[in-house]
C-alpha positions in Angstrom: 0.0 0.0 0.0 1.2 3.1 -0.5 2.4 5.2 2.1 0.3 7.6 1.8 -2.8 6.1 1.7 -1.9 3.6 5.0 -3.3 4.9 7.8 -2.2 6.2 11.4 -2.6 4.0 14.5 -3.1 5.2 17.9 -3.8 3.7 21.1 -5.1 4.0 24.5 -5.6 2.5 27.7 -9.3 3.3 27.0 -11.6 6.2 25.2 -8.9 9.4 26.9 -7.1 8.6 23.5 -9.7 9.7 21.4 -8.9 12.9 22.6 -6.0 12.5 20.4 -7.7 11.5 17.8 -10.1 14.3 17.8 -6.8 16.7 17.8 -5.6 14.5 14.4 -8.5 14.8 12.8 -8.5 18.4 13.2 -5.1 18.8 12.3 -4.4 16.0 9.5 -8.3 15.8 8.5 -7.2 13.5 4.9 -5.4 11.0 7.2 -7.0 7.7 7.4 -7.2 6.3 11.6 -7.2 3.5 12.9 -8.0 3.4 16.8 -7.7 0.7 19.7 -9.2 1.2 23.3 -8.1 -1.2 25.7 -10.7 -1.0 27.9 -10.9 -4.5 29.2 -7.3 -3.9 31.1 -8.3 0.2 31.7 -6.8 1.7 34.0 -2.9 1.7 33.0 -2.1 4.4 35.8 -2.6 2.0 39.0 -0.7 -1.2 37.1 3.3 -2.2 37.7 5.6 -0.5 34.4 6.0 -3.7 33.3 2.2 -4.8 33.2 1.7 -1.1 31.2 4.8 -2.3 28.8 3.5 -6.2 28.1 0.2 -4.4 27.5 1.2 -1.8 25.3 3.4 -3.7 22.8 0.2 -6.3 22.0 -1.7 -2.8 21.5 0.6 -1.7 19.1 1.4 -5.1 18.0 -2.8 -5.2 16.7 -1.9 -1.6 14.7 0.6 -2.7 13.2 -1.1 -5.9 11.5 -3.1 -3.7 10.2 -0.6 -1.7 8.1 -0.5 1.8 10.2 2.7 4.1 9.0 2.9 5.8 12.2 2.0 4.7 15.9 0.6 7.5 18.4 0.4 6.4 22.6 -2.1 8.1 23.3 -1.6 7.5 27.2 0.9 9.2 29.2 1.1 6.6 31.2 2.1 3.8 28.3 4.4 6.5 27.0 6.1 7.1 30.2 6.4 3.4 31.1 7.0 1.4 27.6 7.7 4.0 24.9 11.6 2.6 24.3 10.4 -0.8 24.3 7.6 -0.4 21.5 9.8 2.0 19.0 12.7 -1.2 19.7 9.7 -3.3 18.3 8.2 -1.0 15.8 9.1 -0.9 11.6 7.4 2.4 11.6 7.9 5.5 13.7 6.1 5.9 17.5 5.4 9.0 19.2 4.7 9.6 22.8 2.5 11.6 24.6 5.7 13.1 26.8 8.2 14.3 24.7 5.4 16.3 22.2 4.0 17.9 25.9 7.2 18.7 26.9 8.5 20.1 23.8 5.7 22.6 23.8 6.0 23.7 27.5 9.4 24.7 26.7 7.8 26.8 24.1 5.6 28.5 26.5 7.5 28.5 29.7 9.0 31.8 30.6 9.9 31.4 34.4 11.4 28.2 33.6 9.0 26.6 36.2 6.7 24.0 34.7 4.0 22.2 36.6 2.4 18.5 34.9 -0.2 17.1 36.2 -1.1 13.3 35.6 -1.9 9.4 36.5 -0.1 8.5 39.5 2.2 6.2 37.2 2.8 8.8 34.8 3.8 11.2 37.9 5.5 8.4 39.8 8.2 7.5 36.3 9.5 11.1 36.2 9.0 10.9 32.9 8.4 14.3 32.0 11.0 15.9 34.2 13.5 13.8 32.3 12.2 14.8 28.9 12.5 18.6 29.8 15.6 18.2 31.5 17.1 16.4 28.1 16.1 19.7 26.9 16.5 22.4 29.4 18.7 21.5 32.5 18.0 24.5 34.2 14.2 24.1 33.9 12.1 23.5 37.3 9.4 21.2 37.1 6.5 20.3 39.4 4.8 17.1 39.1 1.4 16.5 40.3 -0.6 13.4 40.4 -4.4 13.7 39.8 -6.3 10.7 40.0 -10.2 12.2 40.4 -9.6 14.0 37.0 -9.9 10.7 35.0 -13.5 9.8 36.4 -14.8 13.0 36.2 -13.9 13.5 32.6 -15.9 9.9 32.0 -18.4 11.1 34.1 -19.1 14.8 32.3 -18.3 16.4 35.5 -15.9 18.4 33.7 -17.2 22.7 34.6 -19.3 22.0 38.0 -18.3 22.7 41.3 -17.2 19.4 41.7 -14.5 19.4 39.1 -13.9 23.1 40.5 -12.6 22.0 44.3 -11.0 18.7 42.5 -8.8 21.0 40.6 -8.4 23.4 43.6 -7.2 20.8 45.9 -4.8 19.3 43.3 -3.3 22.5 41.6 -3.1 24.5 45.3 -0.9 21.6 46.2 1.3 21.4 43.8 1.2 25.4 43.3 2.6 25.2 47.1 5.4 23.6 46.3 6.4 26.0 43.2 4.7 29.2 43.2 6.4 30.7 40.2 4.7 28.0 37.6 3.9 29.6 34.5 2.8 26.7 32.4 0.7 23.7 32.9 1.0 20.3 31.0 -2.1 18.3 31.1 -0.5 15.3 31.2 -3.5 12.5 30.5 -5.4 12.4 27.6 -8.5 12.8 29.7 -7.3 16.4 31.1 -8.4 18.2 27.7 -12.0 17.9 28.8 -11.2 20.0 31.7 -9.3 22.6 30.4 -11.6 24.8 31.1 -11.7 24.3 35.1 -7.9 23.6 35.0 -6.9 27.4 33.3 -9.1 29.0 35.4 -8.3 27.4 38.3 -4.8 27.7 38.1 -5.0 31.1 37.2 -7.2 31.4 40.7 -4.9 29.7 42.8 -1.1 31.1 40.9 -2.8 35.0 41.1 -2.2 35.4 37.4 -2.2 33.3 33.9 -0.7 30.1 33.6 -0.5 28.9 30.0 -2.2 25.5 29.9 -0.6 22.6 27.6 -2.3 20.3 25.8 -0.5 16.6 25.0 -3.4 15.8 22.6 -2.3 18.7 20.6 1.2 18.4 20.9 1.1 15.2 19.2 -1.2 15.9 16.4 2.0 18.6 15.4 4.1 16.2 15.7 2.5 13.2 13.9 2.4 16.4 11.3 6.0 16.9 11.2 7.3 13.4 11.2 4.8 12.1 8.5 6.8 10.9 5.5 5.8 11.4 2.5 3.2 14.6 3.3 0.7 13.9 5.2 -3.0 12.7 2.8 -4.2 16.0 1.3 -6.9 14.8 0.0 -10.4 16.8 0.6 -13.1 14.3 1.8 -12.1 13.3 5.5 -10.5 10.5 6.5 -11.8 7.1 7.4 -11.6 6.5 11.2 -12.0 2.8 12.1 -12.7 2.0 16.2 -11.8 -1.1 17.9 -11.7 -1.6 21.5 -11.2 -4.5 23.9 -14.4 -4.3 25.5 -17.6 -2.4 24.7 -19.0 -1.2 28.0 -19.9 2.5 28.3 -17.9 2.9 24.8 -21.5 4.6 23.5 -22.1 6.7 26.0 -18.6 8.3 26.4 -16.9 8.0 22.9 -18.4 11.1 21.6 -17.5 13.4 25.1 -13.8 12.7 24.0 -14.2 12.4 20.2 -16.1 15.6 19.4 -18.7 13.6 17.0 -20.8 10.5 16.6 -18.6 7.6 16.4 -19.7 5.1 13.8 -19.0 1.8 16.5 -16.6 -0.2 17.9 -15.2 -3.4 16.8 -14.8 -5.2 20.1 -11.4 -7.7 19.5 -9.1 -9.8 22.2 -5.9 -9.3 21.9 
């Protein structure tokens, strides 16, 4: 097949990653997708890094039977815990959700202190703090682990007072510990429902604007940059084909994190 016309493969722990996608389609809108939820073995965050390894390579190892030219992670958590282990095992090129996040924090930074919020196991590999210090030594970064933000982004609680104190409580901790924080990374493909409560809230709690980065994003740039040859120019939007490892509540919260009606999931076992 030509390259051109194979499509790109991304993955998930579950539906966060269709956050991703959403941010593809946006970005690359000719590119055909090809998506896999794992939502039989969801959550990744609370499982040991070499669980979140074994699981991710048979993710990718489904995308790539299936002739993708580029694989995304979208989970912070695979991509902190397994991404050198699936580009060792990949003919085509992987991006992370980390380095993309961290290179555009860098952008934004201007006090050099960068707060990142995430899973616990994102938060808990350092991941991101090595990624920017690969960088920028003499950058500061704050990590902060978020747990509640996951099931309120399922649940739609995403610009209550709910979501409100959750992000109070979990920014004013980490905000305590650096104070001069200038930019955020939402570091879980879930967060971008939230990034609403999450500006303004950190904006409450610093006493001025903190510039908010989205991983989602960040990756649909730089799927756009790596993609060789161009990325698919063509007019009429790309095909987007789901599959997921189990179907439950994929209806009901595939089109929160998508931004449209998804046509169904294929459930397959891996």
């Amino acid at each position: 097949m030509n390259d051109i016309r194979r499509p790109i493969g991304v993955f998930d722990s579950g539906v966060g990653g269709l956050t991703v996608v959403r941010a593809l389609r946006a970005a690359l809108p000719g590119e055909d997708i090809v998506y896999l939820g794992d939502t039989a073995r969801v959550p990744y965050g609370s499982k040991s890094p070499r669980t979140v390894e074994r699981y991710s390579l048979a993710c990718q190892r489904f995308l790539l039977d299936r002739g993708v030219k580029l694989v995304m992670i979208a989970c912070n958590t695979a991509s902190a815990n397994a991404l050198d282990a699936l580009r060792a095992a990949s003919p085509v090129p992987v991006i992370g959700a980390v380095e993309p996040g961290a290179t555009a924090a860098l952008a934004a930074t201007r006090s050099g202190d960068i707060g990142v919020i995430g899973t616990l196991a994102t938060v808990r590999s350092g991941a991101y703090e090595r990624a920017i210090a690969a960088r920028r030594p003499d950058v500061r970064v704050t990590a902060q682990a978020c747990p509640l933000l996951v099931p309120l982004a399922e649940e739609g609680w995403t610009d209550d007072e709910i979501a409100v104190a959750v992000a109070r409580r979990y920014l004013g901790q980490m905000l305590a510990r650096d104070q001069a924080i200038d930019t955020l990374v939402l570091g879980c493909t879930h967060y971008p429902l939230l990034r609403g409560v999450l500006t303004a809230t950190a904006a409450e709690v610093a006493g001025r604007s903190v510039t908010v980065v989205d991983s989602a994003t960040a990756m649909a740039e730089a799927a756009r940059q790596i993609l060789s040859p161009p990325p698919n120019g063509r007019a009429a939007p790309g095909r987007l084909e789901l599959h997921a490892t189990d179907t439950s509540r994929l209806d009901e919260l595939a089109a929160r994190f998508l931004g449209e009606a998804p046509t169904g999931f294929e459930l397959v076992d891996l």
